[in-house]
Every structure is written in C-alpha cells, then in structure tokens.
LUMFI-619318 format. One record per residue (C-alpha): residue in one letter; x, y negated, z. Coordinates in steps of 0.2 Angstrom, whole numbers, plus 5000, padded with zeros to 4 digits. Layout:
! residues N
AXYZ ...
This chain:
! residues 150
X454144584856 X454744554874 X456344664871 X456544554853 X456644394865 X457744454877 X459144524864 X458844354857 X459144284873 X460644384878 X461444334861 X461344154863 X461844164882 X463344264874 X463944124862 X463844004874 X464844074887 X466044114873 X465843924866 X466243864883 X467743984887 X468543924872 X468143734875 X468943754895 X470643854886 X470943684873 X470643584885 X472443504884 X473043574868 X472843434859 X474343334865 X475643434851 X474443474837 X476043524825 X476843634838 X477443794831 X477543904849 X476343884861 X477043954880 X476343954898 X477543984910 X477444064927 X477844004943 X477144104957 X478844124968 X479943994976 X481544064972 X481144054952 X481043884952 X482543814943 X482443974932 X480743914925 X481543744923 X483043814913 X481943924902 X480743774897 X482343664894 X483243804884 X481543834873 X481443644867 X483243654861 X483143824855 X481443764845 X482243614839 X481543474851 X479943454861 X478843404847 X478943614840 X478643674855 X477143684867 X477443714885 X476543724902 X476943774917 X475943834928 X476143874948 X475543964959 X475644034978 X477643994983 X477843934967 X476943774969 X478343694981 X479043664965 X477943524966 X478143454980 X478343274981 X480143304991 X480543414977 X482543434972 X482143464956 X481043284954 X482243224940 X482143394932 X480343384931 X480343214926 X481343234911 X480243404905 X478843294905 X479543144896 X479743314884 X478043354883 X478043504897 X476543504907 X476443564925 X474943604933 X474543674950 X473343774958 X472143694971 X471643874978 X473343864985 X473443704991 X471843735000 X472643895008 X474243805013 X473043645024 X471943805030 X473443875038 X474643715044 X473243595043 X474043475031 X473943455012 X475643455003 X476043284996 X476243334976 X477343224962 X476543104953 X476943264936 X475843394944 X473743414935 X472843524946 X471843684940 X470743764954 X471543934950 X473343934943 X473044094941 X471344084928 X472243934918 X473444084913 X472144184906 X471344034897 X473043974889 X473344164883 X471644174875 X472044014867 X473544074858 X474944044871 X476344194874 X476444214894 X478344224900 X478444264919 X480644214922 
C-alpha cells in the first residue's frame, strides 16, 4: 500500500515537473504562431557579434520575411556586450526587432560582470533577461527550436 502511494506520488510529481518544463520553454513562443522554422541563436563570444546579426538577417530573407521565421538570440558570457546600451550595433539590433527577433540576456552574467567591476552594464531598451542564458537554450531546444552557434 505504502509503496502503491509512493509510485502514485512519484508519477504525478513527474508530470508536473514535465507540465512546468514545457510551460517555462513556450513562454514566448506565441508571438509567430505560423512560423515555419523555429531558431535560438548563440552568442557567448564578443567577437561573433556581427556574425549572429548577419545570420538572423540572412534567415528572414532566406525564409521569405520575419513572419516564417522564429528567431531568438540568446547571449551569454562576452557575448552579452552585444547589449550594451553603447552598443555599435544599436540600429542593427533595432531593425531585427522591428522583425520579430528576440534578444535575451543572461542575468547570471550580468551579476558576475558588477561582482567583478562593481557596476551593472547599462542594457538597450531590446534586451529581456533570462537568469541563465545558458538554460533558455535548453528550454528553446526542447520546444522545438534548432540551436545554431555562428
């Protein structure tokens, strides 16, 4: 009977982690419902950064326009100074999102980078936050996105 209850237990405690899991991946994956190609591209190096904004660019004219596609970018580690408020790529940025691309940024390094200088980063007014860049990755994959890492 006891070990009934706790298989019983286990189960249900299962389906909701997997409920959950599945509720935090679509979080935003609503916004282009009749998107063909979902993507989540990965920024995690500085020196990429105008790479990741060609590739987003040449995949919503490749696709046909922003509405077939599905983009996100996420950074993380170096990668966030894409971000930056002081960014040179601003009106880059600012055109990708008029396009639908979403850019999100990971608070775990933020936090790192005003642990070490003592000051938080100013970000664009385009950047949503994610606590781990690294963990929406994974929950973008598991919704159905193909990860590309230019």
């Amino acid at each position: 009977m006891i070990k009934t209850t706790i298989l019983k237990f286990l189960v249900l405690a299962v389906a909701i982690a997997m409920a959950w899991t599945s509720s935090l991946a679509d979080d935003s994956r609503d916004s282009k419902p009749f998107a063909e190609v979902h993507v989540v591209l990965q920024l995690s190096d500085q020196k990429n950064e105008a790479v990741v904004l060609d590739v987003a660019n040449n995949l919503i004219k490749n696709y046909g326009g922003p509405d077939n596609i599905d983009i996100e970018i996420v950074t993380f580690g170096k990668g966030v100074r894409l971000m930056f408020a002081d960014s040179e790529h601003e009106v880059r940025i600012a055109s990708l999102v008029d396009n639908g691309v979403r850019f999100y940024v990971c608070e775990n390094t933020l936090d790192t980078i005003e642990r070490k200088t003592g000051t938080r980063p100013k970000m664009t007014g385009h950047a949503e936050y994610v606590r781990a860049g690294v963990a929406r990755i994974i929950d973008s994959v598991a919704a159905g996105y193909t990860l590309v890492r230019p």
